[in-house]
C-alpha positions in Angstrom: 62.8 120.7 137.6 64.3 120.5 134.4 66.2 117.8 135.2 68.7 117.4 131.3 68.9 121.4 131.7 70.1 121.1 135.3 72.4 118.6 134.1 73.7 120.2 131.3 75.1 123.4 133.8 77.0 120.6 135.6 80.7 119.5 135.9 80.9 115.9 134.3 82.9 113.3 135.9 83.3 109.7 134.8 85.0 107.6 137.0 86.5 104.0 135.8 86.3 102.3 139.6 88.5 99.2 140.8 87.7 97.6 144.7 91.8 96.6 143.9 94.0 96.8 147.0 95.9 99.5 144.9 93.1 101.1 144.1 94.7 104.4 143.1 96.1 102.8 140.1 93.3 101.3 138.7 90.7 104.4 139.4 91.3 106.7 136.9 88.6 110.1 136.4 87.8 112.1 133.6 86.8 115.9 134.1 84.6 117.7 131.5 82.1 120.7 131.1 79.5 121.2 128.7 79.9 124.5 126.2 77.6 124.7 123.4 76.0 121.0 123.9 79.8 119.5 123.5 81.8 118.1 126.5 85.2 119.1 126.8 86.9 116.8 129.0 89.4 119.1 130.6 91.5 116.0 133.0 92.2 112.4 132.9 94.2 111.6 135.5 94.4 107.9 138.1 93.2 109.1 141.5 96.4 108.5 143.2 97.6 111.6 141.6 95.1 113.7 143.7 96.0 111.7 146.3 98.5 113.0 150.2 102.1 111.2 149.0 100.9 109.8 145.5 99.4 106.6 148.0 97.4 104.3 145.6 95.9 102.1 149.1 92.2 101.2 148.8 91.0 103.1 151.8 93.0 106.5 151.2 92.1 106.5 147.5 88.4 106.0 148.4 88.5 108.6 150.8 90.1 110.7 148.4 87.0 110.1 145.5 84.5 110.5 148.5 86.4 113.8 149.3 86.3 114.7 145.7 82.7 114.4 144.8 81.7 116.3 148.2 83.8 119.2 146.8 81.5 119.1 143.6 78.0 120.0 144.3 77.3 121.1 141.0 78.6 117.9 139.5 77.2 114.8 137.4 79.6 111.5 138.6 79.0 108.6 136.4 80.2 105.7 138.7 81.6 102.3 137.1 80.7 100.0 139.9 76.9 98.7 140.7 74.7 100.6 143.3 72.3 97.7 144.4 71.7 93.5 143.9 69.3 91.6 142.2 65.5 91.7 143.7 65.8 88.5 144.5 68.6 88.9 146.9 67.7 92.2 148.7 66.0 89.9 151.6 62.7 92.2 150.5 64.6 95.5 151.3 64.1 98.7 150.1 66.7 100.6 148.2 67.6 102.9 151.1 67.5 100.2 153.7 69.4 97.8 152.2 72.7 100.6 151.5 72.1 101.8 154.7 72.2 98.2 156.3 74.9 97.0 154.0 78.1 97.0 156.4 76.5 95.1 159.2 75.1 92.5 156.3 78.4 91.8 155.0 81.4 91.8 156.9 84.0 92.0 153.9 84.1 91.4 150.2 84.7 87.9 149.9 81.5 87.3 153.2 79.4 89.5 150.5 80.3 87.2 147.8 80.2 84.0 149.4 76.5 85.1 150.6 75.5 86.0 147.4 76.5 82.6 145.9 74.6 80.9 148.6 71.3 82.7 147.6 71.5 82.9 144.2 72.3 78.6 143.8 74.2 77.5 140.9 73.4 80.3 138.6 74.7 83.8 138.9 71.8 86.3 138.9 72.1 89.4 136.6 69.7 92.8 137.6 67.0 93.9 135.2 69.4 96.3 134.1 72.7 94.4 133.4 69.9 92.2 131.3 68.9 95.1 129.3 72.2 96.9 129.2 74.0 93.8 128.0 76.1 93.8 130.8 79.4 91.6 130.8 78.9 90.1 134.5 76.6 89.5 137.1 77.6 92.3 140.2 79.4 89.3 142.5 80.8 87.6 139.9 84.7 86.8 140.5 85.4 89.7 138.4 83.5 92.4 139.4 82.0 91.5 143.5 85.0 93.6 144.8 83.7 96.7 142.6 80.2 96.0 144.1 80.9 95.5 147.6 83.4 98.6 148.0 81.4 101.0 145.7 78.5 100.8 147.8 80.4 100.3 150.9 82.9 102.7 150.8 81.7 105.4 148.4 78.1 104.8 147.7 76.5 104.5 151.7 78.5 107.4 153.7 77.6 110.0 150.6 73.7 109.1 150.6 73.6 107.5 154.0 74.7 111.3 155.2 72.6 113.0 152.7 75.5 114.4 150.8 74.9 113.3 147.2 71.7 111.8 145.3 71.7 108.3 143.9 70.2 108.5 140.9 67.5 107.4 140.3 66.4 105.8 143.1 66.3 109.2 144.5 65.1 112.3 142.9 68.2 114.6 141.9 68.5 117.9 144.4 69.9 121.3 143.0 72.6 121.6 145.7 73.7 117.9 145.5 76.5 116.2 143.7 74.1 113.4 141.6 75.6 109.5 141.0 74.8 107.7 138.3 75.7 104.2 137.8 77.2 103.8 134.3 79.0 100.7 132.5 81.9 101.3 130.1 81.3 97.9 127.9 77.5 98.5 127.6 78.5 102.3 126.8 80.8 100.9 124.1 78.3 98.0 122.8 75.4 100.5 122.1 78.2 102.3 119.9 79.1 99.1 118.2 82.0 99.8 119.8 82.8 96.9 122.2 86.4 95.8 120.5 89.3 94.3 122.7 91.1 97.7 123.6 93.2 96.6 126.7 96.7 95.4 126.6 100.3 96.5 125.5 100.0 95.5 122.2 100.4 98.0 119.3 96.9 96.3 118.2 95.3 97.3 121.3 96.6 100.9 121.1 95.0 101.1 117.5 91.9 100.2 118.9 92.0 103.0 122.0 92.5 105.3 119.3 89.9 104.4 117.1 87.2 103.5 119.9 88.6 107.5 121.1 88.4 108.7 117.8 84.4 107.8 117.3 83.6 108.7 120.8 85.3 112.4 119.9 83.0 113.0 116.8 79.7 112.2 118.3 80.1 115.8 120.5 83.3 115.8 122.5 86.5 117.8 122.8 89.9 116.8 124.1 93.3 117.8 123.4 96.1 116.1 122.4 97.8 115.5 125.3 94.9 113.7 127.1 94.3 111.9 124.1 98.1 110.8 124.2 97.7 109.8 127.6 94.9 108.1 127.0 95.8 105.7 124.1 98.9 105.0 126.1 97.6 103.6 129.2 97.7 99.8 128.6 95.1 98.7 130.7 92.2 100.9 129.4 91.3 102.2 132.5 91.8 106.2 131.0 89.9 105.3 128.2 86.8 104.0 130.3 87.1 106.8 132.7 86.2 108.5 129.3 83.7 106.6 128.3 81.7 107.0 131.7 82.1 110.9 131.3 80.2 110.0 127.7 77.8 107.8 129.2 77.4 110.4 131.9 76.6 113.5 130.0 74.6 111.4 127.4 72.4 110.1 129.9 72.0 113.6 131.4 70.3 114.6 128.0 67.5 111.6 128.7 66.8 112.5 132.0 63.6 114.3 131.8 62.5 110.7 130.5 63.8 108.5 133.0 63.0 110.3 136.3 59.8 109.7 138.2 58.8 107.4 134.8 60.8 104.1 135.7 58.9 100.8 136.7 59.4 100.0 141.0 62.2 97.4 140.0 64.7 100.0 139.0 64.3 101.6 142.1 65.1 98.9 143.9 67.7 96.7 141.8 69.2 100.0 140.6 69.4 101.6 136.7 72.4 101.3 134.6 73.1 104.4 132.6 74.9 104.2 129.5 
């Protein structure tokens, strides 16, 4: 397969993820299709908007993202949370049986953090990838272990557990699959030289969503005025790094041909960070 051709034919989604107990505020999506080699990003929206009663809870908005990527076969989602744990704390599993085995591992998110602390000693282990990819955090650190634990527990295992979607690129990408990607905002924005302090309420800030938006836009992307509005606006950045995952998204679908099937065991087991 063709694997950047089949990608280019697909609906782009990035999706800025939160494990927050009003999750369907903080998990905002951008929508986009590819026309002539440029993404138009058609939606941003916060999933609660999608969402039976406008209900922003954890478990209905994570149902509602699980629904939504089963109702895209034809669909790339770049997903802003971490698909697997350092080697060293997989207890020698393979990729497929440590997602399948991962709720009867770890009870809850603060059970999957505390275990991970206890393996790990003193210092907070970082992937291969978040190495490379110059991630900002290790994937239990305080800041980000509730991202982890219910992206892969709620999102991540029913969809490849069931066979419904293809993690990428621990397994191979299937025509009449929906294909996940793990993708990082801040390594996104640090490979553009990019990686300014864009979240707040500040006037500053907003100047800095709009610039950040501005140099994303002429590198291949079209948007319209509203959705730019909306997304300078929202304070907390989380519309502007649902649209930089739909960037990091269809960028990496141009270098797949080079990734798949040609990545060292590691990746395949720690997981592979798009950006």
């Amino acid at each position: 397969m063709d694997f950047a051709a089949t990608g280019k034919e697909r609906r782009i989604f990035g999706v800025d993820f939160s494990g927050a107990k009003d999750a369907g505020r903080k998990i905002w999506i951008s929508e986009g299709v590819v026309s002539d080699n440029i993404l138009h990003i058609h939606q941003c929206y916060p999933i609660f908007e999608v969402v039976p009663d406008n209900s922003k809870q954890r478990d209905v908005c994570l149902s509602a993202l699980r629904d939504l990527i089963l109702s895209n076969n034809n669909s790339v989602f770049g997903m802003d949370f971490p698909f697997s744990l350092p080697h060293k704390l997989m207890s020698g599993k393979d990729w497929c049986s440590f997602v399948s085995g991962f709720p009867d591992e770890y009870e809850s998110a603060d059970d999957f953090r505390k275990k991970m602390q206890q393996m790990g000693g003193k210092t907070e282990l970082k992937r291969l990838t978040d190495v490379e990819v110059k991630a900002p955090f290790s994937i239990y650190n305080l800041w980000v272990y509730k991202q982890t634990y219910f992206g892969i527990h709620d999102v991540l295992r029913p969809l490849v557990t069931e066979d419904k979607a293809c993690a990428v690129p621990m397994q191979e990408p299937e025509c009449e699959k929906p294909w996940l990607m793990e993708i990082c905002p801040a390594s996104t924005l640090k490979s553009e030289d990019l990686y300014i302090g864009y979240k707040g309420r500040t006037e500053k800030e907003e100047i800095k969503r709009k610039h950040i938006l501005d140099k994303l836009i002429e590198k291949g992307m079209i948007v319209s005025d509203d959705i730019k509005e909306k997304i300078i606006r929202n304070k907390d950045g989380d519309a502007l790094d649902s649209f930089v995952a739909a960037y990091a998204t269809y960028r990496s679908v141009l270098k797949m041909n080079d990734i798949i099937g040609k990545l060292p065991d590691i990746y395949l087991r720690e997981g592979y960070t798009f950006f």
